[in-house]
C-alpha positions as CSV (number, residue, x, y, z in Angstrom):
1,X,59.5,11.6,-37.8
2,X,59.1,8.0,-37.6
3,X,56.3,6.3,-36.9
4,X,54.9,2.2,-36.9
5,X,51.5,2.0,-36.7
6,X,49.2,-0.9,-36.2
7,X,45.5,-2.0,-36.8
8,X,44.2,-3.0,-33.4
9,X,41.3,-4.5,-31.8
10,X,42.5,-3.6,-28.5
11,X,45.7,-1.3,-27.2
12,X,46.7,-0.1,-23.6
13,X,49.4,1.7,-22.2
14,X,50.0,1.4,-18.4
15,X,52.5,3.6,-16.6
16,X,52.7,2.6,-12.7
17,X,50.6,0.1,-12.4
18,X,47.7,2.6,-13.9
19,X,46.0,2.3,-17.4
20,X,46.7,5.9,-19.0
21,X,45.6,5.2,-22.4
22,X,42.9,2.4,-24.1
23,X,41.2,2.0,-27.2
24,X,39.0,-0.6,-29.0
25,X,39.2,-0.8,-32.8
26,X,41.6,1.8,-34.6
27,X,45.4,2.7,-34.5
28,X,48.0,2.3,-32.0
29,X,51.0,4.1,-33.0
30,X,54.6,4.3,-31.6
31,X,56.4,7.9,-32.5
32,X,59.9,8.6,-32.7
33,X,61.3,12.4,-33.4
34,X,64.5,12.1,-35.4
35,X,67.0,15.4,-34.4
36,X,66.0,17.7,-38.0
37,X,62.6,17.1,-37.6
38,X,59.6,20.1,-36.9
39,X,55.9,20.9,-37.0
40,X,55.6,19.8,-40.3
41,X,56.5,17.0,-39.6
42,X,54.5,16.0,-36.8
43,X,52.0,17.7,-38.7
44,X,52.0,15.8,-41.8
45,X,52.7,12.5,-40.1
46,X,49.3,13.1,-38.4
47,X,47.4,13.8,-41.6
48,X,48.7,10.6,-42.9
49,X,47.7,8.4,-39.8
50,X,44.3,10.1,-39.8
51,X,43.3,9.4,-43.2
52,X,45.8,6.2,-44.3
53,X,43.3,3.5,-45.4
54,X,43.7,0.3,-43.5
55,X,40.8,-1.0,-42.2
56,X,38.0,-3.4,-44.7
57,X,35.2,-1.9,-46.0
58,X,32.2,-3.9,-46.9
59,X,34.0,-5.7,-50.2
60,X,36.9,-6.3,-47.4
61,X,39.6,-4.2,-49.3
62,X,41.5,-2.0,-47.1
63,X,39.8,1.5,-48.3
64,X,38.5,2.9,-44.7
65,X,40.4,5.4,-42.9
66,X,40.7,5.8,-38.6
67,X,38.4,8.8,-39.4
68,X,36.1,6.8,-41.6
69,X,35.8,4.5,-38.9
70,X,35.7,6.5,-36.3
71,X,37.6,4.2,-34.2
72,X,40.1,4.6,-31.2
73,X,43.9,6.6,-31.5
74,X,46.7,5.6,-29.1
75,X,50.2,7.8,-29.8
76,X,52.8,6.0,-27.8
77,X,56.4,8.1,-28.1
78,X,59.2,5.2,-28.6
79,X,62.9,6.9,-29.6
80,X,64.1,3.7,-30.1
81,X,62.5,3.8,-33.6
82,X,65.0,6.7,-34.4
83,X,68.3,3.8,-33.9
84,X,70.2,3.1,-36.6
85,X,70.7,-0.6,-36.9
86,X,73.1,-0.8,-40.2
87,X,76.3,-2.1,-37.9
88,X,77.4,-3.9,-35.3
89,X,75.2,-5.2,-32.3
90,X,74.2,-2.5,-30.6
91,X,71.6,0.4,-31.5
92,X,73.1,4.3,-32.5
93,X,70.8,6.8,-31.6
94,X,73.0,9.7,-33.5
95,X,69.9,10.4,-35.5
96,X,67.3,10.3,-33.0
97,X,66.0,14.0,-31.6
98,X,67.3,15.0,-28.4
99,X,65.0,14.5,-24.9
100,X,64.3,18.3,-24.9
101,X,63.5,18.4,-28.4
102,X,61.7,14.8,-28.2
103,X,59.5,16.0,-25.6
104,X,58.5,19.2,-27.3
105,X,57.8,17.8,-31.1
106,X,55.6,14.9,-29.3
107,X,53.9,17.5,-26.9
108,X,53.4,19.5,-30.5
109,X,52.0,16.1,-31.8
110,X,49.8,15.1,-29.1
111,X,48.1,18.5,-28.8
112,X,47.4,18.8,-32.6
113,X,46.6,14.8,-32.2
114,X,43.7,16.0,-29.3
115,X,42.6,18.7,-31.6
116,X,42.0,17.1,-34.9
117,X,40.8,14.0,-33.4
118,X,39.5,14.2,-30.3
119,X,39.4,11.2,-27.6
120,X,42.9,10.4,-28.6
121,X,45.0,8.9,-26.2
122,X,48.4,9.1,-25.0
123,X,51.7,7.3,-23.6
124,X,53.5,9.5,-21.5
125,X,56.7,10.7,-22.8
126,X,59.6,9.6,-20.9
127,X,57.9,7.2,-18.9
128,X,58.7,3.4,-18.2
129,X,55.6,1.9,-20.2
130,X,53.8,-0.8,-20.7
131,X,52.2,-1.6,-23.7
132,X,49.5,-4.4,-25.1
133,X,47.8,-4.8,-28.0
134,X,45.6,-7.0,-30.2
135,X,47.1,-6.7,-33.5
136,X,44.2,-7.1,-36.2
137,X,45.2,-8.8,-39.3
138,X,48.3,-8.5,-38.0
139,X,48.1,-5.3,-40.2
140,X,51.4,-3.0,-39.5
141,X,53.3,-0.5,-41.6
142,X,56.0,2.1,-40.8
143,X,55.3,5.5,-41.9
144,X,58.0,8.2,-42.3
145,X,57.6,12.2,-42.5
């Protein structure tokens, strides 16, 4: 799995004209299932956005976690993540999950996601979004499970 996640002051996804999914300070994270991936995977990916420390604590080094926090979670699915972009000009997705699988790993994710850290919130697979942020720092890093 492929994930970029972001340090945010503020993130929304809208779908239809209606908000689904907002947050103050914490993560906003785009998630893209590559076609070998499974639970672990999700699993693992979420252990590491949970606990990966990137927000200041009082000396202002990045040693604070979304759980130490306590702040907001958006998961936002994005396949596009899973193109490869080596040749040419135009994206491959030959590596990226297919929909069914896709929908079921990020399903997986989300539910583990609610679970483990609850108040999260969710794109919706599938779905035409819309999505804005306030990037804070800008801090961003890809993460890969």
């Amino acid at each position: 799995m492929i994930s970029i996640i972001q340090r945010v002051s503020r993130a929304k996804v809208t779908v239809g004209g209606n908000d689904i999914g907002i947050i103050d300070q914490g993560i906003m994270v785009l998630v893209a299932v590559e076609k070998n991936d499974g639970k672990a995977q999700a699993d693992r990916l979420l252990e590491r956005i949970l606990n990966y420390r990137i927000f200041a604590d009082a000396d202002d080094k990045m040693n604070l976690s979304l759980r130490d926090i306590q702040g907001g979670l958006l998961v936002v699915p994005q396949f596009t993540l899973a193109a490869d972009t080596q040749k040419g000009n135009r994206p491959s997705f030959t590596s990226a999950a297919p929909p069914e699988l896709g929908r079921e790993l990020f399903g997986y994710f989300q539910q583990q996601a609610a679970l483990l850290y609850p108040g999260s919130q969710f794109g919706e697979f599938g779905a035409d979004m819309k999505v804005a942020l306030i990037n804070d720092g800008p801090v961003t890093f890809t993460l890969r499970c």
